[in-house]
N, C-alpha and C positions, 0 to 999 in steps of 0.2 A: 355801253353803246347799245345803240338799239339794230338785231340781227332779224335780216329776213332769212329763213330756210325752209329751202324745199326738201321732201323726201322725211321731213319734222318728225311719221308717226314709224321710219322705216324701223331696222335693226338698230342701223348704225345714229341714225337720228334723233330716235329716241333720248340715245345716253348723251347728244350732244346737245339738246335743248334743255335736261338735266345740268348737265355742266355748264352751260352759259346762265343758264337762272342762276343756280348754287352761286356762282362769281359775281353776282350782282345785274350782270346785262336782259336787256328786255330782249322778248322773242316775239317774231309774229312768224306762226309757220303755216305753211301750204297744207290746205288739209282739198280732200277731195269728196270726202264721205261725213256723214252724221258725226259716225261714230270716232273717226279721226280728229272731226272740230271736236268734240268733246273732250275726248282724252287731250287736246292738246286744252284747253280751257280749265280743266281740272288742275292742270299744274300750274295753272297763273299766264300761261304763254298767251298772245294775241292770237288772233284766227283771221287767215285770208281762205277763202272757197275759192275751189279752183283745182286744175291741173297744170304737168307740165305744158299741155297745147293751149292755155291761156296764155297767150302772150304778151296782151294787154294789163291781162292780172300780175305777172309777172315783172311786165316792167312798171308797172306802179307798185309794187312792192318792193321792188328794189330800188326806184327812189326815193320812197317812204324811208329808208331804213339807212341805217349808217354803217351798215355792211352785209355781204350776200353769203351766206354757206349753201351752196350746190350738193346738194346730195341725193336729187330725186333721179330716179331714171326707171323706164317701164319695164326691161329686165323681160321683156318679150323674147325668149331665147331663140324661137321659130320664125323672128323677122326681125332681124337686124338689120334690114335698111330701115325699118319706120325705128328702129331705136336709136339708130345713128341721126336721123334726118330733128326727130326732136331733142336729141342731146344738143348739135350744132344750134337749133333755131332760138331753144331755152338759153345758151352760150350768149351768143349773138344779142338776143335782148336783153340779159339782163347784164352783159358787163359794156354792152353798147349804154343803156343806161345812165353806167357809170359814171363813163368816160368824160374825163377834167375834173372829177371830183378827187382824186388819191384817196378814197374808199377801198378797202378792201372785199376782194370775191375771190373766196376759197371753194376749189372744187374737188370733188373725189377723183381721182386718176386712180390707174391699173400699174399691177407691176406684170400682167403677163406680158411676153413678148421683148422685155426691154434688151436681154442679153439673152445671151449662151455659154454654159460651162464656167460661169462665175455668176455670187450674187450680185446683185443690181445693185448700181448706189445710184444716190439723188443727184450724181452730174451726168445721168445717164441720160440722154434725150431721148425720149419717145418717136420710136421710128412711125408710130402712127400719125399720119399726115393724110389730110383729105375725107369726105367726104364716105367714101368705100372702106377707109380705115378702123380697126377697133376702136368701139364708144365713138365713133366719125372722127377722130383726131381733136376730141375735144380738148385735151391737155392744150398741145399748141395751138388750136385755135384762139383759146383762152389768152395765153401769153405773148400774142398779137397785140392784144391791150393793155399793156403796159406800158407798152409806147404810147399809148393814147392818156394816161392819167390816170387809170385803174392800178391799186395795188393786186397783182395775181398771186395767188396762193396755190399750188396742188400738192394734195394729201394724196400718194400713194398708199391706198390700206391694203395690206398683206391679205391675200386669198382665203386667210381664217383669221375672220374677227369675230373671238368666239365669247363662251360663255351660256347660261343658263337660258334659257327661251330662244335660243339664235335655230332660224328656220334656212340658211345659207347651203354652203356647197357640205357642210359635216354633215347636214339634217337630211342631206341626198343620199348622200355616201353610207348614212348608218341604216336609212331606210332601205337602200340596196340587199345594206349587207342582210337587216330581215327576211325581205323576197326570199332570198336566194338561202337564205340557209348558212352560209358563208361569208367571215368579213373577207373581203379583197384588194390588193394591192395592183396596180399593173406593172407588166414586164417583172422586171429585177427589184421593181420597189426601190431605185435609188433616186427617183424623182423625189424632192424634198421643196416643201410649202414654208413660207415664213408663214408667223402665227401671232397677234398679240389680244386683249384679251381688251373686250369692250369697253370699260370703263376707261383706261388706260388711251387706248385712240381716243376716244372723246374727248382725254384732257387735251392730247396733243391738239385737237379741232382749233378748242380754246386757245390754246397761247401760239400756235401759229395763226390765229387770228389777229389777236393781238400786238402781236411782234414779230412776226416774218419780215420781210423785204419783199418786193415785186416782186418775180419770177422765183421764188423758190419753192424747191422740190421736195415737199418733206417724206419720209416714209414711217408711217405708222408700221411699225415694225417691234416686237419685243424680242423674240424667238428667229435667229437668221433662216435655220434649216432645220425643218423634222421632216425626215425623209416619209413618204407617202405608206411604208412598210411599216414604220412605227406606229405611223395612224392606225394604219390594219389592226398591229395586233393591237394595239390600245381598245377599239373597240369588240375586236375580238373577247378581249379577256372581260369588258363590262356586258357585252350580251350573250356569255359562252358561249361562242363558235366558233368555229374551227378557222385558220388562216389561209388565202391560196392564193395565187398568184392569176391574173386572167391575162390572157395575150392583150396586147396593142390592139389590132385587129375587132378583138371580141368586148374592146373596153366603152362602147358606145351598147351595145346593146344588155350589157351586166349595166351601169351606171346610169345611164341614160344623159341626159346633156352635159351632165359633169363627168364623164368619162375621159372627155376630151382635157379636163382642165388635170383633173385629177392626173393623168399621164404628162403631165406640162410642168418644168423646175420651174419654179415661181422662189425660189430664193432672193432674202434683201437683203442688206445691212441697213441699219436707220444709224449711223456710229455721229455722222454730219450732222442729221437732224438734232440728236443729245448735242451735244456739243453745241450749235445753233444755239438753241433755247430750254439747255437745261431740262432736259424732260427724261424723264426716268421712271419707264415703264414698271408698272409692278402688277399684280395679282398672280393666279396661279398658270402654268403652262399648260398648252394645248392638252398632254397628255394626259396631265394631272385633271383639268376639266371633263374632259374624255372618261374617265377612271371614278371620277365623283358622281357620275350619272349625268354630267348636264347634257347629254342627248338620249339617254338611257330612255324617255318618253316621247321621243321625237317620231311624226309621224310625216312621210309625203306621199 
């Protein structure tokens, strides 16, 4: 099939416009720079110019195409209402679009926030709802249209989708822990992160593309729980430095915007999603990544 994706040059993008070529499927991805239409041309992929605030660009790319992967967003950590406001507006037109077609539009969703004192599963409903809500409530936005003729897809990716070049919330955390002198955990360090490893979400991208049903939830997921102290010392032991504990309190100004997430159980199960569609994460775990150097050169 032929897939429009936004967000084509990000982290997570990347490996999913890799894995849709490898499979045979054409790509045309959102590029906004030179240098993005480039690299995505280099790998055979189509090239649309443009941003997420193209909306016109947007919705003719998405009925150009026989199905939508959503994975852009501005990631403006300092204004979350202009991130909310274009995640809903990019929603809106491009599964508006859609609609009557039974095309598939698979978006990135969060697992922060879903529960408490248990991992999250894929029947868990996103309490974000509205406009004011995390990522604006794009998840249910999204699955509004389904009832309309849209196949809705969302990918729950785990808070460390990691691996070798990954500039995400690890590439913060290890840059911290250089500042400072010290890797650090918060509180008690029993806050624990689900983790699964780049290439691996990617496939999953693919075959809940392919074979989901409308409203499902999947969770890119390998790893349920590595608690936020194991991180520590993990990076502790590959940049030798010392381990410490920082208050709740003090974990925004040691961290800086990931201080916040970093003190947050972001624990999944993805057990539904396997079963679903057969998918069977593999590569190596968080730790192991962590241990191998793949942030060992990380700079923020």
């Amino acid at each position: 099939m032929h897939v429009f994706v936004t967000g084509a040059t990000g982290w997570i993008g990347t490996a999913v416009v890799d894995e849709l070529l490898g499979a045979g499927h054409e790509v045309t991805g959102l590029a906004r720079s030179d240098a993005a239409a480039l690299a995505l041309a280099k790998k055979g992929a189509r090239v649309r110019r443009g941003d997420l605030d193209d909306l016109d660009g947007l919705r003719d790319g998405a009925i150009d195409a026989h199905a939508v992967v959503h994975l852009g967003n501005k990631h403006d950590w300092a204004n979350p209402a202009e991130n909310n406001r274009t995640e809903r507006a990019a929603i809106e037109t491009m599964a508006g679009a859609l609609a009557g077609t039974d095309r598939p539009f698979l978006l990135a969703g969060a697992l922060a926030g879903l529960v408490q004192g248990r991992p999250a599963l894929e029947s868990d409903v996103s309490p974000a709802v509205g406009p004011d809500s995390m990522r604006g409530g794009g998840e249910n936005l999204a699955f509004e249209y389904v009832g309309k003729g849209v196949r809705v897809i969302s990918v729950r990716f785990a808070p460390s989708v990691h691996g070798v070049g990954d500039h995400g919330f690890l590439a913060s955390i290890t840059a911290a822990a250089r500042r400072h002198g010290v890797s650090a955990y918060v509180g008690d360090g029993t806050a624990a992160w689900s983790a699964v490893h780049r290439p691996a979400a990617a496939r999953l991208v693919r075959l809940g593309l392919e074979a989901a049903p409308p409203g499902a939830r999947l969770h890119a997921v390998a790893e349920e729980a590595v608690t936020t102290r194991e991180i520590a010392e993990a990076i502790g032991r590959t940049l030798d430095l010392p381990v410490v504990s920082v208050a709740p309190e003090d974990a925004a100004e040691h961290f800086g915007f990931v201080g916040r997430f970093f003190a947050t159980d972001m624990a999944a199960s993805s057990t539904a999603t396997r079963d679903l569609l057969g998918w069977t994460p593999s590569g190596p775990t968080l730790v192991e990544d962590i241990e191998a150097g793949a942030y060992a050169c990380t700079r923020r």
